[in-house]
VOGU-3710 file (C-alpha; in Angstrom, 3 decimals, decimal comma):
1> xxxxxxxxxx> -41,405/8,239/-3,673  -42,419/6,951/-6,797  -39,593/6,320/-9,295  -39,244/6,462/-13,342  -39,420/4,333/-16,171  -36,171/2,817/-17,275  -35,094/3,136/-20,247  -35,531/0,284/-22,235  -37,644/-1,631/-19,708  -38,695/-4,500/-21,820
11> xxxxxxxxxx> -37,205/-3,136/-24,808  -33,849/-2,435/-26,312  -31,672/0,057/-25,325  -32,646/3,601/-27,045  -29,888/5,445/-28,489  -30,157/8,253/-27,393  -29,947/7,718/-23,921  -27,271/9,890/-22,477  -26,765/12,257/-19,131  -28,300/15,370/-18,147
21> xxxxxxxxxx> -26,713/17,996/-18,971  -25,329/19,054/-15,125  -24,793/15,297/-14,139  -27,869/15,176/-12,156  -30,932/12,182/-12,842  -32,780/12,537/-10,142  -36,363/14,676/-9,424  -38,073/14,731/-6,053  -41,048/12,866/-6,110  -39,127/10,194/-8,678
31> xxxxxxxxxx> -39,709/12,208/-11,330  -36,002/11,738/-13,325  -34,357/12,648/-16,174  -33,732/10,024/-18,467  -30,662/7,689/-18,138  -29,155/4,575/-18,661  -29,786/1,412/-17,704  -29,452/0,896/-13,910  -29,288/-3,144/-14,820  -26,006/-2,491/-16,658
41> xxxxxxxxxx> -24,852/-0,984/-14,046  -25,083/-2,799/-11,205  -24,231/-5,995/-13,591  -20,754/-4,240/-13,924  -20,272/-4,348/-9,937  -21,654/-7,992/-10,257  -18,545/-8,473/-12,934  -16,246/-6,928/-10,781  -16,644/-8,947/-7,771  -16,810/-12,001/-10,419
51> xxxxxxxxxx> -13,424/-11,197/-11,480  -11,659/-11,253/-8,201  -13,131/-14,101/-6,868  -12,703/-15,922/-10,244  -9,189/-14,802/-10,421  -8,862/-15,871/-6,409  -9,843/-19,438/-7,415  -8,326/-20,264/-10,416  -5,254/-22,408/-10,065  -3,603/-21,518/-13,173
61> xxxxxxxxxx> 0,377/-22,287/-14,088  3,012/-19,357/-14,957  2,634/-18,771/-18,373  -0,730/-18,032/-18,409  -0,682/-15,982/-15,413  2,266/-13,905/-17,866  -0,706/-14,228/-20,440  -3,176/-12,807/-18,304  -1,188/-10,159/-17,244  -0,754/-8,633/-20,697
71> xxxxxxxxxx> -4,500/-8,186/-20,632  -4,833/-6,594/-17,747  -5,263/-2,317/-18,376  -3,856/0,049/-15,485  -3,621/3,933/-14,598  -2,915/5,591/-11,800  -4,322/5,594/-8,606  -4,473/9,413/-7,205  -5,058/12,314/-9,683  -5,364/14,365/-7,190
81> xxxxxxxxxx> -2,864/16,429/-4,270  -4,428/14,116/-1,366  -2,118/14,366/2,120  -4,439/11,882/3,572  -2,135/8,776/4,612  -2,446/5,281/5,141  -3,899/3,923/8,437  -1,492/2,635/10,550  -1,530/-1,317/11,591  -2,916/-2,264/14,190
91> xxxxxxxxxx> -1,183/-4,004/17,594  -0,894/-7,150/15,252  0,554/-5,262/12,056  -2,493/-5,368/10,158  -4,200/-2,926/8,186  -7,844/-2,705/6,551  -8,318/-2,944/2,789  -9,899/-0,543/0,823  -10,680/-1,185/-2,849  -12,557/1,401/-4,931
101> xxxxxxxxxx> -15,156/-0,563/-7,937  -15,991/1,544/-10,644  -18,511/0,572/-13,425  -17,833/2,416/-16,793  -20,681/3,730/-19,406  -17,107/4,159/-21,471  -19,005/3,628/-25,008  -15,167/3,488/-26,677  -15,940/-0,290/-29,022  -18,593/-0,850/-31,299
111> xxxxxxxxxx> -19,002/-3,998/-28,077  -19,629/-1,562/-26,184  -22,013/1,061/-28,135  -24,205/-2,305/-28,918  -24,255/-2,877/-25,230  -25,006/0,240/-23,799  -26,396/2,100/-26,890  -26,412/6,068/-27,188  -24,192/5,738/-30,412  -24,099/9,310/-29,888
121> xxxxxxxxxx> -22,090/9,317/-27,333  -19,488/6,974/-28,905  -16,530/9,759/-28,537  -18,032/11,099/-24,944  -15,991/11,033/-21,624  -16,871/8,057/-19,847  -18,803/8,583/-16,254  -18,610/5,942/-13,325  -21,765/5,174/-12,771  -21,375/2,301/-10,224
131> xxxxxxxxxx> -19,242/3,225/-7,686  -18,501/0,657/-4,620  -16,261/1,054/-1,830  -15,138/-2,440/-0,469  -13,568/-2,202/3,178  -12,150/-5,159/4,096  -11,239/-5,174/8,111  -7,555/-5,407/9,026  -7,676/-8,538/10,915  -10,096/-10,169/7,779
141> xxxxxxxxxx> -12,603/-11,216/9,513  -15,382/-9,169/7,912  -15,848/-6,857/4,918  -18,218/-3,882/4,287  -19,206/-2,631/0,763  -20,765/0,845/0,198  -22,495/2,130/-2,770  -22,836/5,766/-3,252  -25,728/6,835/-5,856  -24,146/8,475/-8,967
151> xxxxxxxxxx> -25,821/11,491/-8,906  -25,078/12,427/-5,723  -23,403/16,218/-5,581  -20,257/16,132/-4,198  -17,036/18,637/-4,294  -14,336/16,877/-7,176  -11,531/17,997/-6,404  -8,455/19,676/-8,525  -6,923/16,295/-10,681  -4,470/16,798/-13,260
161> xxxxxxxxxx> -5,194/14,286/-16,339  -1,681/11,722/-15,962  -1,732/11,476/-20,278  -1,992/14,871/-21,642  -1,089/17,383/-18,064  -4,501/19,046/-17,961  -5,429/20,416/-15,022  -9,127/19,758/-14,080  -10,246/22,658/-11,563  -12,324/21,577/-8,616
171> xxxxxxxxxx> -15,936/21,804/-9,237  -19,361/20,575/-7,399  -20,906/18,004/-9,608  -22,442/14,594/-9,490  -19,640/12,038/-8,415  -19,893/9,747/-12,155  -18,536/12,786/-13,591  -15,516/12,370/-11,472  -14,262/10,356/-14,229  -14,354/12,338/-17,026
181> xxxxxxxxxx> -11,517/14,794/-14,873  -8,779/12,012/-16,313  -9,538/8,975/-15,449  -10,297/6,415/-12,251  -7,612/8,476/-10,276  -9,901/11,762/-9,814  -12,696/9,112/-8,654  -10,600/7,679/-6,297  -9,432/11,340/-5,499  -13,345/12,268/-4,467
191> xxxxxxxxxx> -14,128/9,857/-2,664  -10,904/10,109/-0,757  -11,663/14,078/0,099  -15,739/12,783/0,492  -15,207/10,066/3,463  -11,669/10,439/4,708  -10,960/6,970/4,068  -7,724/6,060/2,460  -8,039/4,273/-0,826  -5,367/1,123/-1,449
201> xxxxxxxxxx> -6,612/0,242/-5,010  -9,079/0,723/-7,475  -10,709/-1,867/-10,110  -12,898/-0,557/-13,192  -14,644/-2,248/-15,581  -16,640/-1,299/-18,538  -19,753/-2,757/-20,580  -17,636/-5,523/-22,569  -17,605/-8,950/-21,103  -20,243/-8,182/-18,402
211> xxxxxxxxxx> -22,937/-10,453/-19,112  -20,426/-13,299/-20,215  -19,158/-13,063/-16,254  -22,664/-12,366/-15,213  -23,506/-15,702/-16,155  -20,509/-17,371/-14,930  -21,479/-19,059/-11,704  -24,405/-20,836/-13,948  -27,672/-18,951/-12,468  -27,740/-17,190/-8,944
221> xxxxxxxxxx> -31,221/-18,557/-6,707  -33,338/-15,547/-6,175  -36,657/-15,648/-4,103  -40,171/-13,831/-4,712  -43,094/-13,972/-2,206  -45,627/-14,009/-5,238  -45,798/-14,121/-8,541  -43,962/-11,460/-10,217  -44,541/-9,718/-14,499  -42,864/-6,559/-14,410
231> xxxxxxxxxx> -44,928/-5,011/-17,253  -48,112/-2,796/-17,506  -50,111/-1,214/-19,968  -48,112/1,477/-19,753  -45,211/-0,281/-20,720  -43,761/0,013/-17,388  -41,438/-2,684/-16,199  -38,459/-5,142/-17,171  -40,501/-8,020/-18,308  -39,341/-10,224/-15,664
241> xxxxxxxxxx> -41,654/-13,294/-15,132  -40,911/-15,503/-12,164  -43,498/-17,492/-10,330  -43,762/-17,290/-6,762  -40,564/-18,881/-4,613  -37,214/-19,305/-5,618  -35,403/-19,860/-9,159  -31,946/-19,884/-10,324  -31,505/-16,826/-12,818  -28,935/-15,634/-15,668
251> xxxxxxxxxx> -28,573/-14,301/-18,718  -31,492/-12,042/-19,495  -33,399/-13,045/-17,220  -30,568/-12,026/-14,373  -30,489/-8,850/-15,988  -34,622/-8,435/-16,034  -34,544/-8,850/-12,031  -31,465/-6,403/-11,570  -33,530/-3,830/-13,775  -36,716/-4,588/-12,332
261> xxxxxxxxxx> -38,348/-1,786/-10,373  -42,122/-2,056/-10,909  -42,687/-5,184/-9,824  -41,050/-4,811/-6,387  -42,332/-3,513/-3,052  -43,333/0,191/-3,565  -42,279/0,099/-7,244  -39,156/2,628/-6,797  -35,934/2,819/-6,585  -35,638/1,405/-3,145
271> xxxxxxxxxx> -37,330/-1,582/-3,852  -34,869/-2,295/-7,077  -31,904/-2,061/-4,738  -33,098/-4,437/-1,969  -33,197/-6,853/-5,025  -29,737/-6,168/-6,273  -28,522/-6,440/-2,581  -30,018/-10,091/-2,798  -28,611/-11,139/-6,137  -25,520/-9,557/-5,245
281> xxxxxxxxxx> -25,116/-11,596/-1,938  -26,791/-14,654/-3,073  -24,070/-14,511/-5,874  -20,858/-14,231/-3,625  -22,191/-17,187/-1,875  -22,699/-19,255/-4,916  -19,140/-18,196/-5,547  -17,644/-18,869/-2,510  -19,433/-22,892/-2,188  -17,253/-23,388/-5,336
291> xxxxxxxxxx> -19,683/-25,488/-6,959  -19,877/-23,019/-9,972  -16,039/-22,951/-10,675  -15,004/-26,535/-10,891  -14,798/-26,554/-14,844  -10,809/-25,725/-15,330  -11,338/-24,592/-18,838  -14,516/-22,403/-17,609  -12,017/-21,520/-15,175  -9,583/-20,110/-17,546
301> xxxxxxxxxx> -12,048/-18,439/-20,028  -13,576/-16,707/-17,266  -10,335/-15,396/-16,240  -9,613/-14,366/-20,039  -12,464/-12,367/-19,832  -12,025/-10,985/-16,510  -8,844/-9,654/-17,020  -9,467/-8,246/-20,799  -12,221/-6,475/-18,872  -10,880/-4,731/-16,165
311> xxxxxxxxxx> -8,816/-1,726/-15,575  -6,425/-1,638/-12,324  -4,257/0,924/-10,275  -0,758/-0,009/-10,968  -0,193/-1,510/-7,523  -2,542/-4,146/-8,589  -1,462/-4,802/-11,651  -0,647/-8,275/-12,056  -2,617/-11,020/-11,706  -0,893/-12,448/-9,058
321> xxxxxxxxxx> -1,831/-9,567/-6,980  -5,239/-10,178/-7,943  -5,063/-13,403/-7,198  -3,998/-12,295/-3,402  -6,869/-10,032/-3,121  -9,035/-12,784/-4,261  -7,689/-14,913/-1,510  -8,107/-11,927/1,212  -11,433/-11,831/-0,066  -12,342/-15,177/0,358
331> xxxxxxxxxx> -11,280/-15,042/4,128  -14,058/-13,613/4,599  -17,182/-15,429/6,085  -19,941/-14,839/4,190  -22,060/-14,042/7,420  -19,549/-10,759/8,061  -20,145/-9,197/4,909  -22,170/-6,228/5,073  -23,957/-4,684/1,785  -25,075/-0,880/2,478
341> xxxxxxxxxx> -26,222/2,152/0,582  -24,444/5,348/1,760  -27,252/7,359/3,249  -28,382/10,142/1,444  -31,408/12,515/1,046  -32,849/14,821/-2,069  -31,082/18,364/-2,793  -31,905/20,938/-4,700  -35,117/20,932/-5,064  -34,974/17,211/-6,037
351> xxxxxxxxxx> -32,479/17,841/-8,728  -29,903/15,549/-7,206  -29,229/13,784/-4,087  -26,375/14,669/-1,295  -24,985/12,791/1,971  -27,342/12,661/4,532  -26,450/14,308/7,321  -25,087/12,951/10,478  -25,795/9,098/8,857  -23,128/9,291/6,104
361> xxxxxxxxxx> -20,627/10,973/8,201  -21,157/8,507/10,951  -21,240/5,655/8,166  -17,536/6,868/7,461  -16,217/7,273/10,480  -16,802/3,652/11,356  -15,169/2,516/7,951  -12,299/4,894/9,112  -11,677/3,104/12,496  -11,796/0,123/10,914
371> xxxxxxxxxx> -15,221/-0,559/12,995  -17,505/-3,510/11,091  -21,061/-2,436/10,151  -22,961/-5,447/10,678  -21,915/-4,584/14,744  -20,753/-7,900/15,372  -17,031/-6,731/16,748  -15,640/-7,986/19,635  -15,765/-5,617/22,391  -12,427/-4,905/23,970
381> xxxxxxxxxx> -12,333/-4,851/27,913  -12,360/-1,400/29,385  -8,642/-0,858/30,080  -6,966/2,494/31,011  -3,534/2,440/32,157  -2,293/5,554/34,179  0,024/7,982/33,579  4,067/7,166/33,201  4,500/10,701/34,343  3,479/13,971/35,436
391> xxxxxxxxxx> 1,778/16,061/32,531  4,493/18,659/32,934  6,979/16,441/31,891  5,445/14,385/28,870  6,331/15,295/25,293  3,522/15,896/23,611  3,735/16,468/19,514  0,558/18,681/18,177  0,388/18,750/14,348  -2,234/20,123/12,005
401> xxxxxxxxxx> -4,366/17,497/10,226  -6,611/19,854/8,738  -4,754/19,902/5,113  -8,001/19,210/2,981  -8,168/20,157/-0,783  -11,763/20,407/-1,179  -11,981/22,416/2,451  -8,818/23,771/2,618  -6,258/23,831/5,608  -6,654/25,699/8,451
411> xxxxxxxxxx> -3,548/27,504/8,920  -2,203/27,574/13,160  -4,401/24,647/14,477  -1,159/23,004/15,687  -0,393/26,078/17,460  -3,884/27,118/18,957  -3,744/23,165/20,110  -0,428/23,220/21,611  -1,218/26,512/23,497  -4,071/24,916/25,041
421> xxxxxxxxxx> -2,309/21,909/26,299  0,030/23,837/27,722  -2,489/25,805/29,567  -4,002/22,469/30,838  -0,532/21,449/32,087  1,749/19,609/29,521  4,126/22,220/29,191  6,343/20,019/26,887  3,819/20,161/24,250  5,233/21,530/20,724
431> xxxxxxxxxx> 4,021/21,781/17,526  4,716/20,373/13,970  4,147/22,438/11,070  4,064/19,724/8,362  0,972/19,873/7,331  -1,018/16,281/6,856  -5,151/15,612/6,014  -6,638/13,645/8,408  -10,172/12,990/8,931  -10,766/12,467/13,036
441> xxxxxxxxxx> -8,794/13,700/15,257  -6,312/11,091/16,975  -3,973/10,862/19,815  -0,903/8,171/18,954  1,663/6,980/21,175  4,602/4,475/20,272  4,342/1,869/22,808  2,111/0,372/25,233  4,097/2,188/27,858  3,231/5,411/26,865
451> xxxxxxxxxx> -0,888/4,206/26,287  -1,432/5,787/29,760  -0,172/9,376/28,531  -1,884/9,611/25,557  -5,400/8,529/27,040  -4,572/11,654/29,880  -3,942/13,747/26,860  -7,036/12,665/25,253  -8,840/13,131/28,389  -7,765/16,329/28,874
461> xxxxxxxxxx> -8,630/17,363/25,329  -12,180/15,955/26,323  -11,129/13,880/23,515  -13,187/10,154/23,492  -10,901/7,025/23,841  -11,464/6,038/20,599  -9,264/8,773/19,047  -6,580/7,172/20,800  -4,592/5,081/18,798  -0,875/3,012/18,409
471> xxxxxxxxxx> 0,999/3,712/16,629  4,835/3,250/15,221  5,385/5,640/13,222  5,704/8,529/15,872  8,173/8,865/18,942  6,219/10,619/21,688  2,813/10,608/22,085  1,003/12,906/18,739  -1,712/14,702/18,420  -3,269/15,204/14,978
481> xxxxxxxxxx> -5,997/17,627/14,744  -7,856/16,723/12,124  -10,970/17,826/9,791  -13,276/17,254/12,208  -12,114/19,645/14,507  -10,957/22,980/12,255  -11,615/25,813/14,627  -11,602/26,757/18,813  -10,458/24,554/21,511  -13,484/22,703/23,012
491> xxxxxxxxxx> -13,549/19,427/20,457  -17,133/19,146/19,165  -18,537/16,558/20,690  -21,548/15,810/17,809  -18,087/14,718/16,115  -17,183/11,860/18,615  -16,648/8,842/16,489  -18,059/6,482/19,757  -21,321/5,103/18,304  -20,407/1,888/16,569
501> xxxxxxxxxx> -23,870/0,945/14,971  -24,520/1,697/11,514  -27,762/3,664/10,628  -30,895/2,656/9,887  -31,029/4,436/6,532  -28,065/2,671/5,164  -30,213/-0,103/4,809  -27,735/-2,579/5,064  -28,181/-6,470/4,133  -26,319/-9,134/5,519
511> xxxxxxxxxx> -24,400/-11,645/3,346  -25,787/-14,769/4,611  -29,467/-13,085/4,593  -31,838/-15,485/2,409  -34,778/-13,203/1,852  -37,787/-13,243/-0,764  -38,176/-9,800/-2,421  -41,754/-8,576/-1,758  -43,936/-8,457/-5,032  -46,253/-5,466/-5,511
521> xxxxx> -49,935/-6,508/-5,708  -50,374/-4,533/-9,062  -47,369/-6,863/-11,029  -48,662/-10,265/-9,826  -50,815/-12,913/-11,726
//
C-alpha cells in the first residue's frame, strides 16, 4: 500500500495546498490527492498534550493564573441534539474522562498562513484534521488515546452554528469537515453519534505556537535501526538524516521525523504513524520525568503560549481546570497508556476510508465500558447473587435507548421489550416513553440488593453480564434498549460487548514501549 509524496517533503510548504473538493485524500493503492502537511498535524496533537501537562506542572501564583485565563479561547461543547448521557460512576463514584483533541488547519493570522501556507485559503472554514479521543479510566489508573484518520466518511450530524443560528443539515462527509458545520461542537457532536461514547470536554489548537511547544521539553530521544536520509532522486522524502541508534530531536528536525514516510518500514502511511506513536510516547515520558520543566520562567512562557494557543469547551475554561486535568493526567502510569489508531479499511473505491467493521465497533465498546485497551484490567471474581424475589413480582422499568440522530429512533422498542418480559415472567415490567440514546444495551439496578434481579433479567433477555450495571440514578431495576439492539426480541449476540482485547488492526503502542523505527533499505547510507 504504497503512499504519496507530501507536500513539501524537504521543501517549503506550497501554497496552494488545500482539500479535495468532497473532503476525501485518500486513493487505494496510496495514490492521494494532495494535502497538507501530515507533520503539522500530528505536531498540533503533540502541542496539545504539551499544554496540559505543562499547565499540570506549573506552580504558578493567582494573578497569573487570572492572566492566563484571559488567554484562554472557548465555545461550546455540543452543536448538536445528542440524548446520549453521561456514564454513571462506578461502585466508588468515579467516572471515566473523555477529552476530544482537535488540531486546526484554521489559516485565520498571517502566523498562521506562513505556517501552514495555502494563502488561498486564508478566509476558508477551518477543518480538524487531527482528531484524538483521550479516555482516561474512571478509577485513573490507565488512559487510552484514539486517533481517527481525517478522511474517514462518517454521518455529521444536524449542528446549528452557536454565533450566527445556522442550521447545518446532516450530511456524509469526511469527519475534518465536521468543523466547518460551526465550530469544535459539531466535531464533538460526530464523534459522539460515531462511537457512543460521551464526550466531557474538548481542547483545539491551531498552527500558532506549535513548534514553540514542540520544542519545549528540549529534544524527545527517538531510535532508528539504521541509518536513515529520507530523500531520493525523486525528491521523495522529509530530509531527515539520523544515523543509526538513538538521538534527541526538535525543532526541524522533530518535525522531519513526524513527516517522514519514505524512509520508514514499507515507506507508507503506516510506517509514518508507528513513528509518531514513538515520538508521541517517548515525549509524554520526557514530560512526565520532569527533567524538561524545571526552568520556572520556561515554565511560565510555555504556559503563555499554551494557553494563547488553545481553544476550550466552556467547562474547561479556566486554567485551574486545566491545571486539574493536567494532574488527572499525570496519575497516570506511563506503562497504562495505550496509543491506537481506530481501525479502518478503504471505501469507495479508495476514495476515502470508513470504520472497519466489527474492529472499530468493538474498539468502542470497550472505551464505552470503561474497559482499558492495553488488557491489563483486573479481573473481577465471578459473582452472581440470586434473585430477591420471584420474577412475577420484580419491577422492572423498560425504556427506549434507541434515540440516535444520525440513525434515528426506533419508535415502540420499550414496548416490544416490556411485552417480552412479561411473556418470560416479570409481569411487573412497564415501560418509559422518554426517549434517551444509548449505545449498548444495559440492565441497572440501584443497590447491591437488587444485583441479583437485574442479572435474572439480563439472563432472561439472553443479555451478557456485562450489560449489567449500578447504578443510582434509577429506582428499580432498568432496562435501556439501546442502538445496538433496534429491532425483534432475540438480542444479537455478534453485539455482545464480552471480548475485552483490543484488535490487532488498531495497532496499538504501549507508553512505556522503547522501540527503534525500522529503516527501509532504499533510504539508508
Amino acid at each position: 500500500m504504497p503512499g504519496p509524496r507530501e507536500h513539501g517533503e524537504g521543501d517549503s510548504p506550497p501554497e496552494g495546498d488545500g482539500p479535495a473538493p468532497d473532503g476525501a485524500g485518500h486513493r487505494k493503492g496510496g495514490q492521494r490527492r494532495p494535502k497538507r502537511s501530515r507533520g503539522v498535524r500530528i505536531m498540533r496533537w503533540s502541542a496539545l498534550t504539551l499544554a496540559v501537562l505543562i499547565l499540570g506542572a506549573a506552580g504558578v501564583g493567582y494573578f497569573y493564573y487570572e492572566h492566563l485565563n484571559g488567554n484562554l479561547k472557548k465555545e461550546e461543547l455540543d452543536l448538536g441534539d445528542s440524548k446520549l448521557g453521561k456514564p454513571e460512576p462506578n461502585a466508588a463514584g468515579q467516572t471515566p474522562l473523555n477529552i476530544l483533541l482537535i488540531g486546526s488547519d484554521s489559516r485565520n493570522t498571517a502566523e498562521n498562513v506562513k505556517l501552514g501556507g495555502a494563502k488561498q485559503d486564508a478566509d476558508r472554514k477551518p477543518l480538524a484534521d487531527v482528531q484524538m479521543l483521550v479516555h482516561v479510566s474512571a478509577d485513573r489508573s490507565n488512559m487510552s488515546v484514539v486517533s481517527i484518520p481525517r478522511d474517514t466518511r462518517v454521518t455529521i450530524p444536524k449542528c446549528t452554528d452557536p454565533k450566527d443560528g445556522h442550521v447545518y443539515p446532516k450530511t456524509v462527509a469526511a469527519i475534518n469537515q465536521s468543523l466547518q458545520h460551526g465550530g469544535a461542537g459539531c466535531t464533538v457532536a460526530t464523534w459522539k453519534e460515531l462511537t457512543g461514547i460521551y464526550i466531557d470536554h474538548f481542547m483545539k489548537i491551531d498552527f500558532s505556537g506549535v513548534v514553540t511547544m514542540a520544542d519545549a521539553v528540549g529534544g524527545v530521544p527517538v531510535c532508528v535501526d539504521k541509518n536513515v536520509y529520507s530523500h531520493d532522486k525523486s525528491g521523495h522524502g522529509s530530509g531527515l538524516k539520523l544515523t543509526k541508534g538513538t538521538h534527541s530531536v526538535k525543532g526541524v528536525q522533530a518535525l522531519q521525523w513526524l513527516r517522514t514516510r519514505y524512509g520508514f518500514e514499507d515507506n507508507t502511511d503506516i510506517g509514518r504513524a508507528k513513528a509518531q506513536h514513538m515520538y508521541m510516547s517517548s515525549m509524554i515520558r520526557q514530560l512526565k520525568s520532569g527533567t524538561k520543566l524545571s526552568d520556572p520562567g520556561k515554565l511560565m512562557d510555555l504556559a503563555e503560549a499554551a494557553t494563547k494557543a488553545l481553544t476550550v469547551d466552556h467547562g474547561l475554561g479556566t486554567v485551574k481546570k486545566l491545571y486539574d486535568l493536567g494532574n488527572d493526567l499525570k496519575r497516570v502510569p506511563t506503562k497504562r497508556t495505550t496509543m491506537i489508531t481506530m481501525p479502518w479499511e478503504y471505501g469507495g473505491g479508495g476514495e476515502f476510508v470508513v470504520p472497519r467493521p466489527g474492529d472499530a465497533e468493538q474498539t468502542f465498546s470497550l472505551l464505552r465500558n470503561d474497559v482499558a485497551l492495553d488488557g491489563k484490567d483486573k479481573k473481577k471474581p465471578d459473582h452472581t447473587p440470586a434473585p430477591t424475589a420471584p420474577k412475577g413480582e420484580v419491577p422492572v422499568i423498560v425504556q427506549n435507548g434507541t434515540g440516535s440522530t444520525v440513525l434515528g429512533p426506533v419508535s415502540g422498542r420499550a414496548g416490544v421489550i416490556t411485552s417480552e418480559l412479561v411473556r418470560l415472567g416479570y409481569t411487573k415490567a412497564t415501560a418509559n416513553t422518554v426517549l434517551i440514546s444509548q449505545a449498548d444495551t444495559t440492565v441497572a439496578y440501584p443497590s447491591e440488593a437488587e444485583q441479583g434481579d437485574a442479572l435474572a433479567v439480563a439472563k432472561a433477555l439472553k443479555l451478557p453480564k456485562s450489560a449489567v450495571k449500578s447504578s443510582k440514578s434509577v429506582q428499580d431495576v432498568t432496562v435501556v434498549v439501546g442502538n445496538d439492539w433496534r429491532e425483534g426480541t432475540v438480542y444479537p449476540k455478534a453485539a455482545a460487548p464480552d471480548d475485552d482485547k483490543t484488535p490487532k488492526s488498531a495497532d496499538a503502542l504501549n507508553g512505556e514501549e522503547k522501540k527503534c523505527m525500522k529503516v527501509n533499505p532504499a533510504y539508508t547510507f
